[in-house]
DRENZA-634636 format. One record per residue (C-alpha): residue in three letters; x, y, z; residue number from 0. Coordinates in steps of 0.1 Angstrom, whole numbers, plus 5000, padded with zeros to 4 digits. Each point is the difference from the previous one (the first is absolute). Layout:
# residues N
('ALA' (X Y Z) NUM)
...
# end
This chain:
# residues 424
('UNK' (5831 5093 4449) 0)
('UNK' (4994 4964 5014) 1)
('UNK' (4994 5016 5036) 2)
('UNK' (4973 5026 4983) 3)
('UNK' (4982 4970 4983) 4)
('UNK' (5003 4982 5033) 5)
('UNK' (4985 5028 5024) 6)
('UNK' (4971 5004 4972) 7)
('UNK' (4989 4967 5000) 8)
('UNK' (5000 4996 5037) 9)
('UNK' (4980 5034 5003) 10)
('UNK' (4973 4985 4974) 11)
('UNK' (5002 4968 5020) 12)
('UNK' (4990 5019 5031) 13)
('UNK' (4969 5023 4980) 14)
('UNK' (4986 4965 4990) 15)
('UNK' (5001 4987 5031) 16)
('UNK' (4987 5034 5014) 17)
('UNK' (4971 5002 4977) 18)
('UNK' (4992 4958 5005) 19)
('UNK' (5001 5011 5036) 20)
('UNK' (4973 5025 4994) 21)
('UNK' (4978 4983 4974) 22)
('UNK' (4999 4973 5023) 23)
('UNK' (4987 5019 5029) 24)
('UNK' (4975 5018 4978) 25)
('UNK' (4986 4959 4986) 26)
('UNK' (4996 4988 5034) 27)
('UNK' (4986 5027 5013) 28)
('UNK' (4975 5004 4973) 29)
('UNK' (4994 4961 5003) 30)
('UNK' (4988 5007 5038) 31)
('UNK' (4978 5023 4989) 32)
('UNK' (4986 4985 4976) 33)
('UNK' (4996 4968 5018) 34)
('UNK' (4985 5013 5032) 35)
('UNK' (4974 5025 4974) 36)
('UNK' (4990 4967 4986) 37)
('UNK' (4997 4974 5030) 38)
('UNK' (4966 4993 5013) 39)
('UNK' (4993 4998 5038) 40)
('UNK' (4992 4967 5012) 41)
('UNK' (4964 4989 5005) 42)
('UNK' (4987 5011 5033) 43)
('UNK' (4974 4977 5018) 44)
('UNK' (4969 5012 5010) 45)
('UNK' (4970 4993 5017) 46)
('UNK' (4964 5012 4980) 47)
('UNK' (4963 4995 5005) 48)
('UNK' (4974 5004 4972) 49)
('UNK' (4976 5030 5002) 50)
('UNK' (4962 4988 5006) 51)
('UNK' (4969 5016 5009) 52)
('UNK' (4991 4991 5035) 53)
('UNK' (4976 5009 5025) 54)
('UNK' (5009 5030 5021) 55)
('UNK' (4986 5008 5037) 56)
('UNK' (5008 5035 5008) 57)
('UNK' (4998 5012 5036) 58)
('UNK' (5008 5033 5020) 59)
('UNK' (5035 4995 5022) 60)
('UNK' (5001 5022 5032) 61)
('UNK' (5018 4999 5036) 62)
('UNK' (4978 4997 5029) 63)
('UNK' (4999 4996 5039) 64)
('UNK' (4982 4973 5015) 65)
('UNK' (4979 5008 5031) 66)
('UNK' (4971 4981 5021) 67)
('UNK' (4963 5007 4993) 68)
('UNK' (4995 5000 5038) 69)
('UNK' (5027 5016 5016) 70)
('UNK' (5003 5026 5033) 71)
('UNK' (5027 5011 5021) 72)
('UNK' (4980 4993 5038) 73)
('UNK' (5001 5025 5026) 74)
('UNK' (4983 5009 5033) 75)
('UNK' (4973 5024 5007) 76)
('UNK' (5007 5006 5035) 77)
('UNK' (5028 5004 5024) 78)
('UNK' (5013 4976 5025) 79)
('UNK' (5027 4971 5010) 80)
('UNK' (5004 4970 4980) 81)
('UNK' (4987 4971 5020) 82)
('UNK' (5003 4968 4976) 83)
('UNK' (5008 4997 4966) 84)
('UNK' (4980 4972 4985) 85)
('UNK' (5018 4997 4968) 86)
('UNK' (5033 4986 4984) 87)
('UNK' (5014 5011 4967) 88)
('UNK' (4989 4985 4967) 89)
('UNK' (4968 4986 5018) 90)
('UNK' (4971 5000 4982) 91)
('UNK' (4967 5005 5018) 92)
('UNK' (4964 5004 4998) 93)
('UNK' (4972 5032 5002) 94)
('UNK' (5000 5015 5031) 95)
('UNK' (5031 4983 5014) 96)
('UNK' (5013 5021 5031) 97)
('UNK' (5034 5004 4992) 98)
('UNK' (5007 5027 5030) 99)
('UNK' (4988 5000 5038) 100)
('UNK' (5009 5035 5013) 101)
('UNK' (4996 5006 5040) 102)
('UNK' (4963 5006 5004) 103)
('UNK' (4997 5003 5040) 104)
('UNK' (4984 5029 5005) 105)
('UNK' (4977 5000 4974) 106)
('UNK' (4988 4963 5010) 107)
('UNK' (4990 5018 5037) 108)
('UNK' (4988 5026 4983) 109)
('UNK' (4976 4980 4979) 110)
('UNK' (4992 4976 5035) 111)
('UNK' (4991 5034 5018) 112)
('UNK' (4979 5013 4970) 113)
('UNK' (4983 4967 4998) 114)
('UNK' (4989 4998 5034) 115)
('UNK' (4983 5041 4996) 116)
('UNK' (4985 4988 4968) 117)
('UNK' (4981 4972 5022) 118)
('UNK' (4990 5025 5024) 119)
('UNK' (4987 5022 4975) 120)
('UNK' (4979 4969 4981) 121)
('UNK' (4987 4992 5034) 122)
('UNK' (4987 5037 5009) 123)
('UNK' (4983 5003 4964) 124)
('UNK' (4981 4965 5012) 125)
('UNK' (4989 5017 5029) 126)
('UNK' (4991 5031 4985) 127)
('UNK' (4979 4979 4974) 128)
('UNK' (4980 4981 5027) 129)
('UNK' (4993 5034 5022) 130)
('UNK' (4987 5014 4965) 131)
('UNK' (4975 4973 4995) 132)
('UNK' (4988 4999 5035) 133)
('UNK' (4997 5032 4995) 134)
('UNK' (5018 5021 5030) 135)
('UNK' (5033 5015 4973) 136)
('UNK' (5003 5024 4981) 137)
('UNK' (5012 4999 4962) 138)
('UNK' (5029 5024 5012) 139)
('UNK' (5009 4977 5025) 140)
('UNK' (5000 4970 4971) 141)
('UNK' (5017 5021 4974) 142)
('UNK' (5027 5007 5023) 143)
('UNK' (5003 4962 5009) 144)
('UNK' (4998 4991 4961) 145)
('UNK' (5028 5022 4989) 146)
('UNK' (5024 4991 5028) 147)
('UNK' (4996 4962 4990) 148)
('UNK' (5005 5012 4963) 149)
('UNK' (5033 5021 5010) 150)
('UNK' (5017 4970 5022) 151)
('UNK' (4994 4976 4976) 152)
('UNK' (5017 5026 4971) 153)
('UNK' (5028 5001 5022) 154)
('UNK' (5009 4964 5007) 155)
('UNK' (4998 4996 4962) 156)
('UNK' (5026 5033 5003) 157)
('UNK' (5019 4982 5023) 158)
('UNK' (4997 4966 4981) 159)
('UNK' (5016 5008 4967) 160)
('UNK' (5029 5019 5023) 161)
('UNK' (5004 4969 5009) 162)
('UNK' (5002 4987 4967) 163)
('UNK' (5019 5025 4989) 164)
('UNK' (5030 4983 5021) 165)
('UNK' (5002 4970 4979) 166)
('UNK' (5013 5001 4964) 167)
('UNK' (4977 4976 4974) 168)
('UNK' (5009 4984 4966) 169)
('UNK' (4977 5021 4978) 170)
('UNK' (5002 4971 4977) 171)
('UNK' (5018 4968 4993) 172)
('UNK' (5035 5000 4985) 173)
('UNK' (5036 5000 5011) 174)
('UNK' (5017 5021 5026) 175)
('UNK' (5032 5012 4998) 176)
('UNK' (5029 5008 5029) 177)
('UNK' (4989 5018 5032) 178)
('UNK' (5009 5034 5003) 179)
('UNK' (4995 5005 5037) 180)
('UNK' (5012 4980 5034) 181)
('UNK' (4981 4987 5032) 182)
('UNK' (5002 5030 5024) 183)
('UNK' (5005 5028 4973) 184)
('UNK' (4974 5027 5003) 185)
('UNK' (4982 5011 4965) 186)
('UNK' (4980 5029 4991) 187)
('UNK' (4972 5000 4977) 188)
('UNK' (5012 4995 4962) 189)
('UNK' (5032 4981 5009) 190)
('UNK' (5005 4971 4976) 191)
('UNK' (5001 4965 5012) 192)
('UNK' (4998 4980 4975) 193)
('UNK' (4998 4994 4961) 194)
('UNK' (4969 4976 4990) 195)
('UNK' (4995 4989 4960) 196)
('UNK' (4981 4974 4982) 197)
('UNK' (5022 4984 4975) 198)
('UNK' (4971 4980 4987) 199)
('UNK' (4992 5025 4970) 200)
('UNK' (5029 5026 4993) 201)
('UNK' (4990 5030 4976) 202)
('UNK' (5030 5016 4982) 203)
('UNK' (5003 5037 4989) 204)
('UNK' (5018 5014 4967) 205)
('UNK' (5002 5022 4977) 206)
('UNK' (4996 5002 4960) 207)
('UNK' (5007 5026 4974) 208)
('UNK' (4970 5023 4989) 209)
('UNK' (4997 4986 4963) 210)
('UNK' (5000 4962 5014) 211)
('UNK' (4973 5010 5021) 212)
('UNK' (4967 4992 4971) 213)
('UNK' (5017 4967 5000) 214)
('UNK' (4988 4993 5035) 215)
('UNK' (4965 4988 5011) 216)
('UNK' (4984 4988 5037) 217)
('UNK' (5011 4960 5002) 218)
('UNK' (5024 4998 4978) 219)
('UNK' (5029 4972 5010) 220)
('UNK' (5034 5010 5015) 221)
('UNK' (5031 4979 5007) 222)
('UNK' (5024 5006 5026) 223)
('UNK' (5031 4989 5015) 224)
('UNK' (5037 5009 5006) 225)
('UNK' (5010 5005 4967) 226)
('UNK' (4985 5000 4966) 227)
('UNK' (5016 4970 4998) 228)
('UNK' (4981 4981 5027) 229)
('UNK' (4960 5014 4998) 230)
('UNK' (4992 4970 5025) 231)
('UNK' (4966 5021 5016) 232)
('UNK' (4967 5008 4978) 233)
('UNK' (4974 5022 5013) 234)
('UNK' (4980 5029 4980) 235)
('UNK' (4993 5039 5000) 236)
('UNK' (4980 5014 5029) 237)
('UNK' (5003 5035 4993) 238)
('UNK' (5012 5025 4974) 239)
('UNK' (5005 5039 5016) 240)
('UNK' (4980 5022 4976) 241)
('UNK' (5020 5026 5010) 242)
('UNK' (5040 5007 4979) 243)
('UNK' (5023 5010 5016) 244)
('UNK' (5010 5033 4988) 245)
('UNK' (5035 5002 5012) 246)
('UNK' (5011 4964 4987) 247)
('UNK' (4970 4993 4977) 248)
('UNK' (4995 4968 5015) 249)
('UNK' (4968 4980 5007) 250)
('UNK' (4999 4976 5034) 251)
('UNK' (4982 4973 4995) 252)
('UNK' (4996 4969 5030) 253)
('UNK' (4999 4964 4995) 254)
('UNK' (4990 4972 5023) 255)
('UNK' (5015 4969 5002) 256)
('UNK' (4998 4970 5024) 257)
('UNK' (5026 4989 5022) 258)
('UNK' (4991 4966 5016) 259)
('UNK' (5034 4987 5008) 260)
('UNK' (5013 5036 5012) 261)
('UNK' (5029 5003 4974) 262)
('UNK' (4988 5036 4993) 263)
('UNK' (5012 5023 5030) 264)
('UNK' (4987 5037 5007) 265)
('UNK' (5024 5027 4984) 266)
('UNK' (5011 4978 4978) 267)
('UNK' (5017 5009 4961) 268)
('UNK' (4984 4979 4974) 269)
('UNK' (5000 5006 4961) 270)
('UNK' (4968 4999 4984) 271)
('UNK' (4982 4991 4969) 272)
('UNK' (4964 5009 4985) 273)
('UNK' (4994 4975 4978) 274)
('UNK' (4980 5013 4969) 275)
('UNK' (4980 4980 4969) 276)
('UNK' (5021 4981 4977) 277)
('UNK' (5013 5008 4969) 278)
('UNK' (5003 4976 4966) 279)
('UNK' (5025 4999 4974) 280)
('UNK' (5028 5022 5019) 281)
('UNK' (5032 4999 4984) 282)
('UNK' (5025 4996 5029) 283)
('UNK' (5034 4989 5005) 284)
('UNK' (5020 4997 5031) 285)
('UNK' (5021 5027 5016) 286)
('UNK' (5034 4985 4992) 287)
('UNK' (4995 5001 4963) 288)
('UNK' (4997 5043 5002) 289)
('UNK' (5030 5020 5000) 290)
('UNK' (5004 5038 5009) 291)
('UNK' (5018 5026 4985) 292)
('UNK' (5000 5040 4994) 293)
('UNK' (4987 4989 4960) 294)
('UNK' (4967 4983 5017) 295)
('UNK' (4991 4967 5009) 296)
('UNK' (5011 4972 4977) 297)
('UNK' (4997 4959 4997) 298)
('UNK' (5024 4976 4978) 299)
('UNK' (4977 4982 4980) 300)
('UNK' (5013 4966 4977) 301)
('UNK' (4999 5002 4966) 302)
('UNK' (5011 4983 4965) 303)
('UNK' (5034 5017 4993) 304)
('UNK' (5004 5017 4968) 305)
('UNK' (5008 4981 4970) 306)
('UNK' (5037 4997 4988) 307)
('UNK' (5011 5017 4969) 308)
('UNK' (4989 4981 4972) 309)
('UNK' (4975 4976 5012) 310)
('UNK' (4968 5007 4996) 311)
('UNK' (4977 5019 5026) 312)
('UNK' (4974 4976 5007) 313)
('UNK' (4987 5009 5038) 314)
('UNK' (4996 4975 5026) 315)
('UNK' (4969 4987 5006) 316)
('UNK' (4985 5004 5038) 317)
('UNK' (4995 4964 5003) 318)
('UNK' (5035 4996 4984) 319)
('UNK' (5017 5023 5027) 320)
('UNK' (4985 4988 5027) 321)
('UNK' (5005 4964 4990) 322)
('UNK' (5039 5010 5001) 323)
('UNK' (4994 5019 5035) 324)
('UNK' (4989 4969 5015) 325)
('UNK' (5026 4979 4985) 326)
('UNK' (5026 5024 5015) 327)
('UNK' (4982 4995 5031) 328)
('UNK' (4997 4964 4998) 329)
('UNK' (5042 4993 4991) 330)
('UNK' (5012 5024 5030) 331)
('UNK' (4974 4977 5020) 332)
('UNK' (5022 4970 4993) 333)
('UNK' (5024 4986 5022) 334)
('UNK' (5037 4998 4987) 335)
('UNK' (5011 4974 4984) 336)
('UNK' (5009 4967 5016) 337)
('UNK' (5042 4998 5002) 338)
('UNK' (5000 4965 5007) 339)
('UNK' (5002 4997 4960) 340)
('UNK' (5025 5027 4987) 341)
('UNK' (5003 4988 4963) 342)
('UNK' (4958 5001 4998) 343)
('UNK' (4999 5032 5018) 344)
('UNK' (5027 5016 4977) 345)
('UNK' (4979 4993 4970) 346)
('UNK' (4971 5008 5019) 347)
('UNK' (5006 5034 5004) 348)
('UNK' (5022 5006 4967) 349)
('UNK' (4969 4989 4986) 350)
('UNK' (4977 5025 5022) 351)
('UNK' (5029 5026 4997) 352)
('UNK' (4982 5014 4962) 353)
('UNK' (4964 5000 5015) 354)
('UNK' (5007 5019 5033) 355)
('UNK' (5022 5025 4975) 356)
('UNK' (4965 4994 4979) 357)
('UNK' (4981 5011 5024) 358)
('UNK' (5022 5031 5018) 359)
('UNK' (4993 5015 4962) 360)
('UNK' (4964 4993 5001) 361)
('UNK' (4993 5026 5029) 362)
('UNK' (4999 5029 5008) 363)
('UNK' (4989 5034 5021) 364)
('UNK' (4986 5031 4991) 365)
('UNK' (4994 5031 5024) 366)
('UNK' (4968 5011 5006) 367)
('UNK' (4989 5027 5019) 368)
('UNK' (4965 4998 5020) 369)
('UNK' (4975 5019 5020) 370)
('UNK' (4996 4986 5034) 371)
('UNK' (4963 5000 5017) 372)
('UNK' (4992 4982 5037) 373)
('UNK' (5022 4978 5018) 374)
('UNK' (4987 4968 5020) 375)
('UNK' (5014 4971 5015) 376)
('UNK' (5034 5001 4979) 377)
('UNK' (4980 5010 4967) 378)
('UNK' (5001 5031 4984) 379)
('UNK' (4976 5011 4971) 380)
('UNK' (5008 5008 4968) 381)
('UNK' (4976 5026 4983) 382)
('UNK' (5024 5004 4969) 383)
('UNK' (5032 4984 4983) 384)
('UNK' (4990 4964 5001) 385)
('UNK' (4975 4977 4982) 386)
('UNK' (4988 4966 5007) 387)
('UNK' (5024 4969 4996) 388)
('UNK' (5033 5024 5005) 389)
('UNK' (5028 4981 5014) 390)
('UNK' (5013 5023 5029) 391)
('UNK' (5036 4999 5018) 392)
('UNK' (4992 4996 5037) 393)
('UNK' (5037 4996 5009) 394)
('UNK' (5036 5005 4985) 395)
('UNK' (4988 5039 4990) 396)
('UNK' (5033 5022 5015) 397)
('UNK' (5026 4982 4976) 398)
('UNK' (4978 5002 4971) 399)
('UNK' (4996 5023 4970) 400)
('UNK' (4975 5004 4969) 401)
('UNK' (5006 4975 4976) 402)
('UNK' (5021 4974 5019) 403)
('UNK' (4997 4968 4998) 404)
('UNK' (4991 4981 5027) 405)
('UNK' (4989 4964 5012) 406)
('UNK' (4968 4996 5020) 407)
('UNK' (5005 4980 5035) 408)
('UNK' (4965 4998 5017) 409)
('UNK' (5012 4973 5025) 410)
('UNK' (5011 5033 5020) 411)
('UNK' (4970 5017 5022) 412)
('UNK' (5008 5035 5006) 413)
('UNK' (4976 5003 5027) 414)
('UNK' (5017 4973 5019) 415)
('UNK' (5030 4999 5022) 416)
('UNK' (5033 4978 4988) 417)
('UNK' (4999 4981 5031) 418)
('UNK' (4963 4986 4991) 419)
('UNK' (5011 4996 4966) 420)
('UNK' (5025 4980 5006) 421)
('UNK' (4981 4977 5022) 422)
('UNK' (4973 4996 4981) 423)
# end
């Protein structure tokens, strides 16, 4: 009997401990639960700028190539050996520079001999003229005289631009390139010898989509340069093809832009931009604040958070939120606090502990999706979703989510690197 009272007890002993076991696995785990359901996320810190009208100045962006106004590949219009080259590369030189001396021998004798007829002729014309008015010729006699002075002198002019034809002229000022040929080298009519461009005035050539193209007039200004970045050259619209292209509806339009210091080189790829009218009271923000996704495009925008249970709803003023936004701003702005007194700075920041937990509480986000318009200069449009005086997150946005709370940092430029950051 005592050994059957014994083994029961010890067999309740062990279901209590069992089932303690067990309860206590289901209260801590439904502590976790409930703990982690319940726990807010830290504050995050963010970076915002407030929504204002602005002016807006539009333009048309296009890719172009850059090429001389004045600008020929030189060749020669007659056979024969190259004699002198009077030239160097990168030289620039005047109208009507010889640049090419081919050997002109025989056409210089030829010319001598043709010369020499050509003063025979003349001289038998004289005498036929002086018989005529004394009367003892005959008209034949001076027609025959006349036309044979007439055809020698046709022919030493023949014989002179031969002659000419031997040397190779600057048809107007500018810069040659590298020679193509060699002293000795015989060249044939329509060889090239030379490249010769005036980098004075460059024009540029591009192209712009069919609907831009009642945005364009005669004049209008155009900035170039390497990248839309650096638009370091101004010149205006020369020419707009009335024709569109039917295969890539595109219109070509050319520009003209000076070049005095030569930065702008033939062939060149530039980006381009029309600049068109301004526009007033454009609500823009900048390109960081805007975030993509398959829903649309959306911006985090600060807001009073909602009120707790209990207390009553009274809405935040604007001038009341943004008194708070700039306060935010103007603490994270503040250097730490000085360690040299620990006691002071202790209390310090016990003390400040409440108001930055104040403060955390006081903002918050909200999701907002938009409808995007142009894009210039870092700045995108906003034709829907935001109103004037909107505080906007510019930075922070991929570890955020609506209603957050967050604490607004504007000491941080987004558009800037670290590294200048830092030194600044």
């Amino acid at each position: 009997m005592k050994r059957f009272i014994t083994i029961t007890v010890f067999l309740l002993l062990l279901v209590l401990v069992c089932v303690g076991i067990v309860g206590f696995n289901f209260m801590r785990d439904a502590g976790i639960k409930q703990y982690f359901a319940t726990m807010k996320p830290p504050a995050a810190t963010v970076s915002t700028v407030t929504v204002k009208p602005s002016v807006w100045t539009p333009g048309i962006e296009a890719i172009g190539t850059v090429s001389a106004v004045r600008g020929v590949d030189l060749t020669v219009e007659t056979s024969g050996i190259v004699k002198q080259i009077l030239f160097h590369a990168n030289q620039k030189v005047a109208t009507d520079a010889v640049l090419l001396q081919l050997d002109d021998a025989v056409e210089k004798a030829d010319l001598v001999a043709q010369k020499a007829q050509a003063a025979s002729d003349q001289a038998a014309l004289t005498r036929a003229i002086e018989l005529q008015r004394r009367g003892v010729g005959t008209d034949a006699t001076l027609d025959a005289a006349r036309a044979a002075a007439d055809a020698s002198a046709a022919q030493v002019n023949k014989l002179q631009a031969v002659l000419d034809q031997k040397q190779l002229t600057a048809p107007f000022g500018g810069t040659v390139g590298i020679p193509k040929i060699d002293i000795g080298q015989y060249l044939a009519p329509g060889n090239s010898v030379v490249t010769i461009q005036d980098l004075d005035t460059m024009r540029v050539d591009f192209t712009v989509p069919e609907q831009q193209l009642p945005l364009l007039k005669i004049g209008q200004t155009i900035k170039l340069g390497t990248s839309l970045a650096d638009l370091s050259f101004a010149g205006s619209i020369r020419g707009i093809d009335p024709k569109i292209d039917p295969a890539s509806r595109l219109v070509s339009v050319r520009g003209e832009v000076a070049n005095p210091e030569g930065k702008l080189t033939p062939g060149q790829f530039v980006q381009i931009r029309v600049e068109l009218p301004q526009e007033n009271n454009v609500i823009s923000v900048p390109q960081t604040a805007v975030t993509t996704s398959l829903y649309g495009d959306f911006v985090f925008v600060v807001v009073p958070p909602k009120p707790a249970e209990g207390a009553a709803a009274t809405p935040a003023k604007p001038d009341e939120q943004k008194a708070a936004t700039d306060k935010a701003a103007t603490d994270a702005a503040k250097p730490q606090a000085d360690t040299s007194k620990p006691a002071d700075n202790a209390s310090k920041q016990a003390d400040a502990k409440p108001a930055d937990a104040a403060q955390q509480q006081a903002l918050a986000i909200s999701q907002v999706f938009v409808k995007l318009g142009r894009r210039n200069d870092g700045m995108v449009e906003i034709t829907e979703g935001l109103k004037d005086g909107d505080q906007v997150v510019t930075a922070g946005q991929n570890r955020l989510f609506n209603g957050m709370s967050v604490v607004v940092d504007n000491t941080i430029d987004p558009s800037k690197s670290a590294n200048k950051q830092v030194q600044q």
